[in-house]
C-alpha positions as CSV (number, residue, x, y, z in Angstrom):
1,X,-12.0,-9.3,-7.6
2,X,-12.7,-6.1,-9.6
3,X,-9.7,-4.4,-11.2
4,X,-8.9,-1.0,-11.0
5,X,-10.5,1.6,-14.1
6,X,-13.4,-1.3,-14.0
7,X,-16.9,0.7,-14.2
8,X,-19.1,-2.3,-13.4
9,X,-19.5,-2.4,-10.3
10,X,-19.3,0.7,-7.7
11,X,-17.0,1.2,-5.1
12,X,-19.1,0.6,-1.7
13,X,-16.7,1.9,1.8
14,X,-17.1,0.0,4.5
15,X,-19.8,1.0,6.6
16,X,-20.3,1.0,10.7
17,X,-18.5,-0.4,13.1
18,X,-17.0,-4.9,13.2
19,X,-16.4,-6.2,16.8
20,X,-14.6,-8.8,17.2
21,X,-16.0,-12.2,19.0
22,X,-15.0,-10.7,22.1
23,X,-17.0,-7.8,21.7
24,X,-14.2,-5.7,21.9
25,X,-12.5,-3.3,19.3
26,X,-9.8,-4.8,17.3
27,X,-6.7,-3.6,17.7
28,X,-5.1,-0.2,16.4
29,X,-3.9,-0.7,13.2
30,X,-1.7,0.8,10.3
31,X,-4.3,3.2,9.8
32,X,-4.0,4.3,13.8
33,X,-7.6,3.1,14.7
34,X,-8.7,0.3,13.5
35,X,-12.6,-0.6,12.6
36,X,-12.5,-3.8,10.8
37,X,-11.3,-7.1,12.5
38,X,-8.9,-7.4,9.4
39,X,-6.2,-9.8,9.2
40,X,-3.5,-7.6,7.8
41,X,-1.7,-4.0,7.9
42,X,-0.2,-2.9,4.8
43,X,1.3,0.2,5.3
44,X,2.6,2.2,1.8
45,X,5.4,4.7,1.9
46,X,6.8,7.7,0.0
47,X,8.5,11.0,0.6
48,X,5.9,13.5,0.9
49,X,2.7,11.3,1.1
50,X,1.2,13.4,-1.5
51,X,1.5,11.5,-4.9
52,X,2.9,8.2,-5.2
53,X,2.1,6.3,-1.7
54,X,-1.5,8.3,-1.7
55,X,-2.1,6.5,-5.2
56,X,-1.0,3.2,-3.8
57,X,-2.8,3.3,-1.3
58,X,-6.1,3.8,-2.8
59,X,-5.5,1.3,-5.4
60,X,-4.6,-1.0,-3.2
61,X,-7.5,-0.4,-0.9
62,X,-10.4,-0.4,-3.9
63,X,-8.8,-3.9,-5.2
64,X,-7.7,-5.4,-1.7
65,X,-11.1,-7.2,0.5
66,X,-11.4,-4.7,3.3
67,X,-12.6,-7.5,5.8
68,X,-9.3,-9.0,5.2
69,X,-6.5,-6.1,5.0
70,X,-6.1,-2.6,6.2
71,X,-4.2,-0.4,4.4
72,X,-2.9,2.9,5.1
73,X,-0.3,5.5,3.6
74,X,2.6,7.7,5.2
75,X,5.8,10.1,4.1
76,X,9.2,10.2,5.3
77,X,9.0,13.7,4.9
78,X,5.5,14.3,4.9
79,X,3.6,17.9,5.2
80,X,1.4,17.4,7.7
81,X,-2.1,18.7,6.7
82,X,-1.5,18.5,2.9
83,X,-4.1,17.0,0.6
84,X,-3.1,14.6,-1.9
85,X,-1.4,16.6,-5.2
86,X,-4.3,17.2,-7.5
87,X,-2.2,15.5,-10.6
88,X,-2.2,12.5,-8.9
89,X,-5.8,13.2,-7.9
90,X,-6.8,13.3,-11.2
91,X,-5.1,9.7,-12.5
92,X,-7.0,8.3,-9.6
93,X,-10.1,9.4,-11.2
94,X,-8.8,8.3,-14.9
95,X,-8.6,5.3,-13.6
96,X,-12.3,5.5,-11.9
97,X,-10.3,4.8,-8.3
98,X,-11.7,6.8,-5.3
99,X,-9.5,9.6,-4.2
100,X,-8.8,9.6,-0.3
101,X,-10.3,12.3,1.3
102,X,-7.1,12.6,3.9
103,X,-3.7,14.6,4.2
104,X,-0.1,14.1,4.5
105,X,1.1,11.9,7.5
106,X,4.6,11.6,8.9
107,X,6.1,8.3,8.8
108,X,6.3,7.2,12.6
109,X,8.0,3.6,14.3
110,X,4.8,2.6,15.3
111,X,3.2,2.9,12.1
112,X,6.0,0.3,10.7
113,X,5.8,-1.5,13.7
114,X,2.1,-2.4,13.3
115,X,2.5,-3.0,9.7
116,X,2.4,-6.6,8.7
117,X,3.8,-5.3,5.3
118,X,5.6,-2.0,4.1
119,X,5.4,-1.3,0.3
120,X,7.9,1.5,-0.6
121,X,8.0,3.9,-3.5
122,X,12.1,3.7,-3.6
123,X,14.9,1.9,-2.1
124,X,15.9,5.2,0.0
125,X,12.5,4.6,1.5
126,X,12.8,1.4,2.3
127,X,16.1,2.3,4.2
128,X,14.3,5.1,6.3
129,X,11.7,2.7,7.4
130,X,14.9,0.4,8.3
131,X,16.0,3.4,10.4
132,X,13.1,3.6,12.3
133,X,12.8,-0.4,12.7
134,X,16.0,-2.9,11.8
135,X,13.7,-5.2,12.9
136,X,11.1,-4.6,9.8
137,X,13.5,-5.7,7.5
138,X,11.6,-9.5,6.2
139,X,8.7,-7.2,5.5
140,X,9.9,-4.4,3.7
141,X,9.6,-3.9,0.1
142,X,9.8,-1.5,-2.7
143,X,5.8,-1.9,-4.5
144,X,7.5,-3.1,-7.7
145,X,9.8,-5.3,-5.8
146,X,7.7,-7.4,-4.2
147,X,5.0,-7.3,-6.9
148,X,7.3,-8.9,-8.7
149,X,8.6,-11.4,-6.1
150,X,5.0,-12.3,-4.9
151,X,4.9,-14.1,-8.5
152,X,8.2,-16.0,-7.8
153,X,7.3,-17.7,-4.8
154,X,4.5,-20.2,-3.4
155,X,2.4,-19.7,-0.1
156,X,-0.8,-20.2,1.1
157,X,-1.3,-17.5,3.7
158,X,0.2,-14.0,3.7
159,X,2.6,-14.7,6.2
160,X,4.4,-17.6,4.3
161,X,4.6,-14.8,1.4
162,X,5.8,-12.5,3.0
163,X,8.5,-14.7,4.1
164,X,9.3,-16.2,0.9
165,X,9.4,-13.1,-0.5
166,X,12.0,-12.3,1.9
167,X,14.2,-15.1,1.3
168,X,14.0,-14.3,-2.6
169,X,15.3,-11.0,-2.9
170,X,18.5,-12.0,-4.7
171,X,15.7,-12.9,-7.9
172,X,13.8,-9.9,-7.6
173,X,14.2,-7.2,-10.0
174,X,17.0,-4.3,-10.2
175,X,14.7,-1.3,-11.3
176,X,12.6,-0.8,-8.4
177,X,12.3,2.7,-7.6
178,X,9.3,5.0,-8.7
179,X,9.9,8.5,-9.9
180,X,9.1,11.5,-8.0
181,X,6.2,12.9,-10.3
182,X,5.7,16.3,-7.8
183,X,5.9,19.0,-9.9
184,X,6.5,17.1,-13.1
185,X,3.9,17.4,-16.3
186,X,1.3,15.8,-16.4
187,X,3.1,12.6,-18.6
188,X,5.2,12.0,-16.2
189,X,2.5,11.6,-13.2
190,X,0.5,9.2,-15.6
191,X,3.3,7.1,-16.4
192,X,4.1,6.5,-12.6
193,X,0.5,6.2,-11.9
194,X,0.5,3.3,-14.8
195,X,3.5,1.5,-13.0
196,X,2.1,1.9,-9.6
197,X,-1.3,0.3,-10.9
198,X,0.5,-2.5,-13.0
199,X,2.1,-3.7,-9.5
200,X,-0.8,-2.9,-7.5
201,X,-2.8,-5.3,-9.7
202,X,-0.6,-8.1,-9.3
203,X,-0.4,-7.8,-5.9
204,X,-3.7,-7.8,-5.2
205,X,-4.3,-10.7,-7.5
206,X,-1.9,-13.0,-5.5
207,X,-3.2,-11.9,-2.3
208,X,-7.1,-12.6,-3.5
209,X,-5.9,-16.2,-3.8
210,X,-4.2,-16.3,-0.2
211,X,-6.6,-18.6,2.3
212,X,-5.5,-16.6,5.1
């Protein structure tokens, strides 16, 4: 599994269209149309959609097996139509991490409800996707929260971890939230880009060694 900010090999999007054995189109997803027959949603979730859940979510989707896991971004309070914020942009490309070509998308119950698993930029997000569904709670984390939980607990398939994730929370850590960077300089925007890609890494390195 390549790491993000590694030049050696390029990043190659998934290309046409996977049916399932069926023959018919899998499911919609986190995304809202799913083309891959993947196994898992991961939905990521900020307040604007513009800087920190934009940059997990491409991290997350360069390092994560596409075949295997969808995942998809939205804001509590998102401007619709809004590209991603060019400083956070431009540590996507430090980094050597494709930048999404997509804009800001309000955070709906059916995107949470699809979502296997919701990574949050702040506790106060967590608790707006609780809003929308109570019922979400076992599979709801901040990203440093449960990259930092995912390391605590054993499992074999990502439904086990997400479950003994759950049970640990008690263990997990207490500084969990991500600072807004919009409109901050340019120091500030690389240094939650830094802890967005520490936690995304570790993540994705216990979820490579998942067998289903």
């Amino acid at each position: 599994m390549r790491c993000a900010g590694s030049p050696s090999t390029p990043w190659v999007p998934p290309k046409g269209e996977v049916r399932g054995e069926s023959g018919q189109r899998p499911r919609p997803g986190v995304s809202g149309s799913r083309l891959l027959p993947v196994s898992h949603g991961i939905l990521v979730v900020c307040t604007a959609n513009v800087c920190r859940s934009p940059v997990m979510e491409a991290m997350l989707a360069q390092l994560l097996d596409p075949t295997r896991f969808e995942v998809a971004s939205a804001g509590v309070m998102a401007p619709r139509g809004t590209p991603i914020d060019p400083e956070s942009a431009a540590q996507l490309r430090a980094r050597n991490v494709p930048v999404p070509e997509r804009t800001a998308r309000q955070l709906k119950r059916d995107l949470v409800t699809a979502a296997d698993l919701v990574l949050t930029a702040t506790r106060a997000h967590r608790a707006d996707v609780l809003d929308l569904d109570p019922r979400a709670l076992r599979r709801t984390f901040t990203l440093v929260e449960f990259a930092a939980l995912c390391t605590q607990v054993e499992a074999t398939d990502f439904a086990g971890l997400v479950a003994a994730a759950a049970t640990e929370r008690s263990r997990g850590p207490r500084d969990v939230d991500l600072i807004d960077p919009i409109g901050q300089p340019t120091e500030v925007h690389a240094e939650v880009a830094a802890r967005i890609e520490t936690a995304v890494r570790t993540i994705a390195e216990v979820l490579g060694r998942l067998e289903g």
